[in-house]
N, C-alpha and C positions, 0 to 999 in steps of 0.2 A: 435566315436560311435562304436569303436568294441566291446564294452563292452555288446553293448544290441542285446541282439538275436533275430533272429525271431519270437522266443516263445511269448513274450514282446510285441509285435505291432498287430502279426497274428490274422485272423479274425476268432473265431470258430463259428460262428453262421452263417453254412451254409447251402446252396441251392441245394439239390439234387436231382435225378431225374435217374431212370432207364434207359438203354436202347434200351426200346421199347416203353418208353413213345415220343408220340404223339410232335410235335414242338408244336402245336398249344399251347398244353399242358405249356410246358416250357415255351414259350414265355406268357405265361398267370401269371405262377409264376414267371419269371421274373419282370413283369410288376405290380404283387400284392406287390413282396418282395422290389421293389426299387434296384433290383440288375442288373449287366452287365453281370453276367454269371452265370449259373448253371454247377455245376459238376456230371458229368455221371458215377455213380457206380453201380458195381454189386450186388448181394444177399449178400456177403461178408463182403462189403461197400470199395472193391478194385474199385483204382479209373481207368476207364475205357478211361476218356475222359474228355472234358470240352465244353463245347456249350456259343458264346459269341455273343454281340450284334453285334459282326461283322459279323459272322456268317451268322445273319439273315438278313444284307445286299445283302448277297451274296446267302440268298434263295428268297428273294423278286426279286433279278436282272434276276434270273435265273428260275422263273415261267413262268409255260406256261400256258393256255394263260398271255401275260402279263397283271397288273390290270393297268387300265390307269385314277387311282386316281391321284390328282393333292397334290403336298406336303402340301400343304394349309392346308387342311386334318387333317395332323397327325403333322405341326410342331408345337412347342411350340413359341409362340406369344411374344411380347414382351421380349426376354432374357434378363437377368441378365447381365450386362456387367463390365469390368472396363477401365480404362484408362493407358496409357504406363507409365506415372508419380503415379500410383499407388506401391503401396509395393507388393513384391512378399508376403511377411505374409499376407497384405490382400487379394491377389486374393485367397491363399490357402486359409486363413477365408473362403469367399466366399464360393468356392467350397466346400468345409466341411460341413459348412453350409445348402447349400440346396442340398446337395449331387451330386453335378455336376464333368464330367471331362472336361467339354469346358468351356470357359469360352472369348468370344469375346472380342476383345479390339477397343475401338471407338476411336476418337477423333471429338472433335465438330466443326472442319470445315473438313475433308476430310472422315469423316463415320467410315466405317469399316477398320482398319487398319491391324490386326493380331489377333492372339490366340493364349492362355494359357491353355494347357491342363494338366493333372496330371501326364502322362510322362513328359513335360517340367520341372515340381517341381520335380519329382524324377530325372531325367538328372542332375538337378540344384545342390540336395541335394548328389548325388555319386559323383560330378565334387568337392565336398566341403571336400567331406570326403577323394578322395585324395590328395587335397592341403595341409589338417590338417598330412594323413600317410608321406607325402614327405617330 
C-alpha cells in the first residue's frame, strides 16, 4: 500500500467550526453531521485546532454543577454487536456501515466479552503493511 496516498482515502467533506463558536454549538453539528470531530479554523480556514468526542467527555466530567443524569438517558439501546469467530472484514462491514467506531463483541454464554474499535482495524492494517515492507 505504499503506492496509495493519503490524497486517495482522505475525507474532504469537512466539519468546521470557528473559534469562538459555542460547544453547545459544535456538539450540535457534531451530532446533525454523524461526525466524531469538528475542526477549528480561523477567517483564513488555517487550522487552529480540532474538538473530538472525547473531548466532550472530558467537558461533561468536568461541569460544575455536575448533571446527575443517569446513562440510560443518552445510551444507545440494543447495540450492534459481533462475535470473536466473526471476520475482521465483517466487523469493519459493520462499522462502515452504520458508521460506528465500537463495536462490542458478545458470546452467547459468557456476554460481553471484548471490543473492536477502528483503531483496532487500523493497528491491524499498519501491523500488515509492515509484514508485506519486511
Amino acid at each position: 500500500m505504499d503506492d496509495i496516498f493519503v490524497a486517495r482515502i482522505m475525507s474532504t467533506d469537512l466539519r468546521t467550526v470557528s473559534p469562538d463558536t459555542l460547544v453547545e454549538d459544535a456538539a450540535e453539528l457534531m451530532l446533525d453531521s454523524g461526525v466524531g470531530s469538528v475542526l477549528v479554523v480561523d477567517e483564513w480556514n488555517g487550522l487552529c485546532g480540532i474538538l473530538t468526542s472525547t473531548d466532550f467527555v472530558r467537558i461533561v466530567a468536568n461541569q460544575q454543577p455536575k448533571d446527575r443524569t443517569p446513562v440510560s438517558k443518552y445510551m444507545t439501546g440494543d447495540p450492534v454487536t459481533t462475535t470473536a469467530q466473526a471476520s475482521i472484514a465483517e466487523a469493519a462491514d459493520a462499522m462502515i456501515d452504520k458508521g460506528f467506531h465500537h463495536l462490542p463483541v458478545v458470546d452467547d454464554e459468557e456476554g460481553l466479552i471484548g471490543m473492536v474499535t477502528t483503531t483496532d482495524l487500523a493497528a491491524y492494517v499498519a501491523g500488515l503493511e509492515r509484514e508485506v515492507a519486511a
